[in-house]
N, C-alpha and C positions, 0 to 999 in steps of 0.2 A: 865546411871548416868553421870552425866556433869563433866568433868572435874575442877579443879583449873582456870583454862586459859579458859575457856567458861565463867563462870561466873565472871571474871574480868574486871569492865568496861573500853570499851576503851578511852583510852586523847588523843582527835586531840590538837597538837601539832603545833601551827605554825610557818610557815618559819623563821628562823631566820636571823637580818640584818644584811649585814656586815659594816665594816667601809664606805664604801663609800657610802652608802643606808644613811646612821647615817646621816655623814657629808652631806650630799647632800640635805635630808630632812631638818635640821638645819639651813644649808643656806638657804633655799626657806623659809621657818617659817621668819625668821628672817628678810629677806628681806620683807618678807609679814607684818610683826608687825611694819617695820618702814614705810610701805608704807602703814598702817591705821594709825601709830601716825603720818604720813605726811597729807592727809588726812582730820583729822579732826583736827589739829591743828588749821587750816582756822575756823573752825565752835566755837573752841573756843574762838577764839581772834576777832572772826568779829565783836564785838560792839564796843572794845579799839580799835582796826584797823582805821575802818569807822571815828571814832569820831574824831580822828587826824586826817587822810587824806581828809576826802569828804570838811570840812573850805580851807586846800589848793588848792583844785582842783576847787574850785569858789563856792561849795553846805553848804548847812546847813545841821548842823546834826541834823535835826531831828528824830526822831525815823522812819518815815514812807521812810524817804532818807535814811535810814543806813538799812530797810529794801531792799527797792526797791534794792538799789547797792552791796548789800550783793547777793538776789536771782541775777543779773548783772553778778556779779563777779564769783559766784558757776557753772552757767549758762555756760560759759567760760569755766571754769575749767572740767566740764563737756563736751562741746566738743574735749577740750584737752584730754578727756580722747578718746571720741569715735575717733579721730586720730591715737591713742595709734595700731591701728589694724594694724600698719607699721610694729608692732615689728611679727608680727605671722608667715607672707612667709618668713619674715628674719632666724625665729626660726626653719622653718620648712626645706631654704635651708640651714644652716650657724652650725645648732645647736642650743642646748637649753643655758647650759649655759653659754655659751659667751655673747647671748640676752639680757639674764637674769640679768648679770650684766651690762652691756648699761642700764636699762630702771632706776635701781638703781641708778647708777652713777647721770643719767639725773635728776630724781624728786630729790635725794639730793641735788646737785648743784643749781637750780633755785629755791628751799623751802629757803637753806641757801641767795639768794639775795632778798628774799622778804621783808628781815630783812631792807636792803636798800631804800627800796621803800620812794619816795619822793612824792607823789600822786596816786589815787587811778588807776592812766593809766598804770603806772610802777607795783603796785600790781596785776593789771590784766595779763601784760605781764609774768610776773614771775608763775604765779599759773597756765596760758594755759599752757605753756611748761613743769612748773611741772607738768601737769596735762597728757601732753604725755606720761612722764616716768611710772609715779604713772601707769596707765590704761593698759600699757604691763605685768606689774607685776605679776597680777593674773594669765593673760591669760598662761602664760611661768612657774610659779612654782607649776601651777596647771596641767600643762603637763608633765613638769620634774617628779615630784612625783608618777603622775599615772603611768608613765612608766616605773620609776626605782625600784619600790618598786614591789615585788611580790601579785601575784594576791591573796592571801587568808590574804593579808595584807590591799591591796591597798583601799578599799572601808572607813574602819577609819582613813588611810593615808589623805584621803579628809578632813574627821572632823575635824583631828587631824589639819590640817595643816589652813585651814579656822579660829581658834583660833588665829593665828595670827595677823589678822587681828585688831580682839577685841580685842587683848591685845595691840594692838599700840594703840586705842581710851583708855583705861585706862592706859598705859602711859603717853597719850596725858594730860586724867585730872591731871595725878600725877605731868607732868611739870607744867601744869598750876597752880595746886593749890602752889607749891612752886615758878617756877620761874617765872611763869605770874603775880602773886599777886605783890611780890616783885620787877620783873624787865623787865614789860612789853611784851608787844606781837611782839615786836622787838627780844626781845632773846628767845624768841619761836619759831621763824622761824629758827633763828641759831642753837637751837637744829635738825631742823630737814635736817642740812648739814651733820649728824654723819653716816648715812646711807654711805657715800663713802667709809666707810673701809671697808663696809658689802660686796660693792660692787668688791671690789679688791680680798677677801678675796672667794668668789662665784668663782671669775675668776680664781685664782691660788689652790685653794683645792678642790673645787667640778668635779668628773668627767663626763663624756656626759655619757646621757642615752646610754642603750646598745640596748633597742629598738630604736632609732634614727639612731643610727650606724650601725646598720641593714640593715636600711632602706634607708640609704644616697644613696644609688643609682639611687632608685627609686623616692626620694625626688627630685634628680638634675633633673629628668625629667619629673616633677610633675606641672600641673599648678593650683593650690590647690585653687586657688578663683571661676576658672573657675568650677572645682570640686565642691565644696560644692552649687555651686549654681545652678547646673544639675539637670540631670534626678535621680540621686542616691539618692542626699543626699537634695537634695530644700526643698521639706517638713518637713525636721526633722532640717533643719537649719531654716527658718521661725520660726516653732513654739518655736525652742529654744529663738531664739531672741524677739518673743514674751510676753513671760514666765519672762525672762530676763531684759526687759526693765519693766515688772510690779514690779519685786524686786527690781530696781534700782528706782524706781520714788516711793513708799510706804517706804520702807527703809530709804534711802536718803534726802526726803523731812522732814521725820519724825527725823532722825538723825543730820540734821542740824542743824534746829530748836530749835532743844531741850535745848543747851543750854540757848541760846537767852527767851524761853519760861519761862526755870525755874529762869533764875535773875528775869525776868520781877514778878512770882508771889512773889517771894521771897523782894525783894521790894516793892511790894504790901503788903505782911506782915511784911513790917517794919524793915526788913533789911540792913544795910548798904551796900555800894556799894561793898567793899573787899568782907563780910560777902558772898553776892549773890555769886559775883565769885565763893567764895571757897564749895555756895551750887550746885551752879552749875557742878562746876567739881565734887563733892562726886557721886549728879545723875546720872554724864554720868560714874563717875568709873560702880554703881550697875548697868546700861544700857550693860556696858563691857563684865560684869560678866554673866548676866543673855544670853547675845549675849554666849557667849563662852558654858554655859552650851547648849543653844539650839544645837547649832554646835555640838555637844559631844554626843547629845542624837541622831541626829538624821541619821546618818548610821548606827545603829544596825535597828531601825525603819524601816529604806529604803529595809533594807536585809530580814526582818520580812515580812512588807505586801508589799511591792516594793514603785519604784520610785516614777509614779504616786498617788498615794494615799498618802504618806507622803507628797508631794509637796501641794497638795489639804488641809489636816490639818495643815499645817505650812500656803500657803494662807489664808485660815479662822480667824486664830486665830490674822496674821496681822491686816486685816481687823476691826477684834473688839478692839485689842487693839488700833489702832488709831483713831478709833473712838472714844474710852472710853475716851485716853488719851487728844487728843488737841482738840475732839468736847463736853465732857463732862465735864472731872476734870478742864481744863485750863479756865473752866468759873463758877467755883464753887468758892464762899466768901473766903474760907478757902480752894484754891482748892491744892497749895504747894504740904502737904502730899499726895492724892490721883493722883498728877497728876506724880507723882515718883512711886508710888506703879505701876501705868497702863504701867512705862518707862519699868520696871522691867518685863512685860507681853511681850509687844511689842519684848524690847531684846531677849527673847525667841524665838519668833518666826522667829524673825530678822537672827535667825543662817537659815534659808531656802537657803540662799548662800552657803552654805558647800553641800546642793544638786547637783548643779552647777559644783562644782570641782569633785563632786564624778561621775555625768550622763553625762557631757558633753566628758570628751572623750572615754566615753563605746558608744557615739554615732559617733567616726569617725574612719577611719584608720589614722595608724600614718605620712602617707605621707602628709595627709592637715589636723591635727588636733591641734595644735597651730595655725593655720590659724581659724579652724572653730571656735577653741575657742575665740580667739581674733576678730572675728568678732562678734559674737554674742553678746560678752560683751560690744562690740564698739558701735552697731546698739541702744543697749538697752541706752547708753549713752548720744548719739545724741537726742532721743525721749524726753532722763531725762532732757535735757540742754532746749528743748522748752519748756517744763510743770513748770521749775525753771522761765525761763520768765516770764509765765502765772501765775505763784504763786505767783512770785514778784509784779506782777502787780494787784493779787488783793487783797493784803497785802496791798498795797497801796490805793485801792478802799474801802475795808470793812474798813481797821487803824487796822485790828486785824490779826494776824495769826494763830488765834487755825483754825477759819471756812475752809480757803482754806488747809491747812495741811489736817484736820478733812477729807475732801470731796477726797483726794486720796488712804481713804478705800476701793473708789468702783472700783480702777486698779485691787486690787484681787479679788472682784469680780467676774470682767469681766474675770479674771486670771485660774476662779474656772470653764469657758465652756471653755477656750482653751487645758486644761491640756491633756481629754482624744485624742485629736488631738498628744499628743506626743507618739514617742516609748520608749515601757514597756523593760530594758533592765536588773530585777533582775536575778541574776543567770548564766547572760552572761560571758565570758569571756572579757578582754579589744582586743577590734578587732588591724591585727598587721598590 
């Protein structure tokens, strides 16, 4: 006969955090929410931006010029991101967060002088260099987290912490719909100089990873570029940066846009100029929302059937929703409501970057993995920065931007035969 205590189910019970796990995660969150409402602040304000600047700098604003110099300027800012891979040997000899507040400091400081900008040459300087700071961000509090949070934690630590991100973009609308409406894309960039307390505040309360400190020894005589691009780690570093630059160029292209796309139909339905604005930022708040739930859902998914395979149904589901959304609704009479409903889809899927933070450093040791992660995410930037040219330019050519958006469904695609090329690491430990 079974005892009391046989038939008592047992509660796994997870590790519980301590205060510096708390605060440590909070600042990286935090930093990560102002380095998406940094971000996409740009993508808000680039048609009042453009319109004032491109008359100064000698251009007309026409829509097809406020395109071209929009994808120009994004373009830019996007290799500022793929420079960003400066911060990662720094991270990996120096520490994490000491980094981690440098890359903050940086994109605050130069987001707050774009407010200045007197031409669209001056806006350009300002958003590469913010574009430096912004691009370390990820790489660094996507390190910090894996490593300081315990292992039967860490894998929703990723999700958990990937929210951030999308909550800086529904930030971003919530400034715009009050203080963009009201008082310009000038004091929009000024909001996004607040990030330097975050920054101060990361350097003096968050402690070093105790996996780092570990490993500092072995870091000092690490040459972690040369590493990841060897005999060990080359193929699992390729296909990452592979993978990588298809969520940054589908994502990206499609989150840019967006707002730009929805004034355009919302005007088209008869909307006043504020009016679109304020539709525009509501779309990108549900964009936010639906980004964050995806993030949310999708490392219990990764733990369930593993990495590959969720990555493979988050690619797909991209894939249709940009089609649906800027190849179908964005040319429909009445396309407004449906081409919001497909934003809401897309954001969904759009959380497949909380993959990233969760797989990329179950794929290194800790001596080069703020390097591997920072490269990868740099590599995939670079690619994003030429495809912005090329979208720019034929936003320019067709006068419309649903088609070329529409046509960088087929990066996941191609995203859907590289996948099984990656390593399957469910169940792993994080390597030390």
């Amino acid at each position: 006969m079974n005892s009391l205590t046989d038939r008592t189910p047992v509660v796994r019970r997870r590790t519980p955090l301590n205060r510096s796990q708390i605060a440590g995660f909070w600042g990286a969150w935090a930093g990560w929410t102002l380095d998406g409402m940094d971000s996409f602040i740009y993508a808000l304000v680039l048609t009042p931006a453009l319109t004032e600047l491109l008359p100064r700098s000698g251009y007309a604003a026409t829509p097809a010029n406020v395109g071209l110099a929009g994808s120009i300027l994004f373009a830019l800012f996007l290799v500022g991101w793929g420079l960003s891979f400066i911060w990662g040997p720094l991270a990996d000899r120096f520490g994490r967060t000491k980094v981690l507040a440098g890359t903050i400091f940086t994109f605050a400081i130069f987001t707050g002088l774009a407010a200045t900008s007197h031409n669209v040459w001056e806006l350009a300087i300002y958003r590469f260099i913010a574009g430096v700071g912004i691009g370390g961000e990820w790489a660094l509090a996507g390190t910090y987290v894996a490593e300081s949070w315990p292992e039967d934690r860490r894998k929703m630590g990723a999700g958990y912490l990937q929210t951030g991100y999308y909550a800086g973009f529904f930030l971003a609308a919530a400034l715009n719909y009050t203080i963009g409406v009201h008082y310009g894309w000038r004091a929009m960039f000024l909001t996004g100089a607040v990030p330097v307390v975050v920054a101060i505040l990361v350097l003096l309360r968050v402690k070093e990873s105790e996996t780092w400190e570990k490993a500092d020894a072995s870091a000092a005589r690490a040459k972690p570029l040369r590493e990841i691009l060897g005999p060990t780690y080359r193929r699992r570093t390729w296909v990452a940066c592979i993978l990588l630059t298809i969520a940054i160029i589908g994502l990206w292209a499609g989150a840019v846009y967006e707002p730009s796309a929805v004034i355009q139909l919302a005007t088209k339905a008869g909307m006043a100029k504020n009016d679109a604005i304020r539709t525009a930022s509501l779309a990108t708040g549900l964009l936010s929302i639906s980004t964050i739930l995806g993030c949310l859902a999708l490392p219990p998914l990764a733990e369930r059937i593993g990495r590959k395979k969720t990555l493979a149904i988050y690619f797909f589901g991209m894939a249709v929703a940009i089609a649906g959304s800027f190849g179908w609704a964005f040319y429909l009479p009445n396309g407004l409501a449906p081409f919001i409903a497909w934003l809401c889809v897309l954001g969904f899927f759009g959380g497949n970057f909380a993959l990233f933070s969760l797989w990329l450093p179950e794929q290194f040791e800790t001596r080069v993995r703020a390097t591997a992660f920072a490269f990868c995410t740099s590599f995939g930037r670079f690619v994003g920065a030429g495809v912005n040219f090329l979208l720019g330019a034929a936003v320019l050519h067709m006068h419309t931007l649903g088609v070329p958006v529409a046509l960088t469904a087929l990066a996941f695609i191609v995203g859907l035969f590289v996948i099984p090329f990656a390593p399957e690491t469910k169940g792993e430990v994080l390597p030390q």
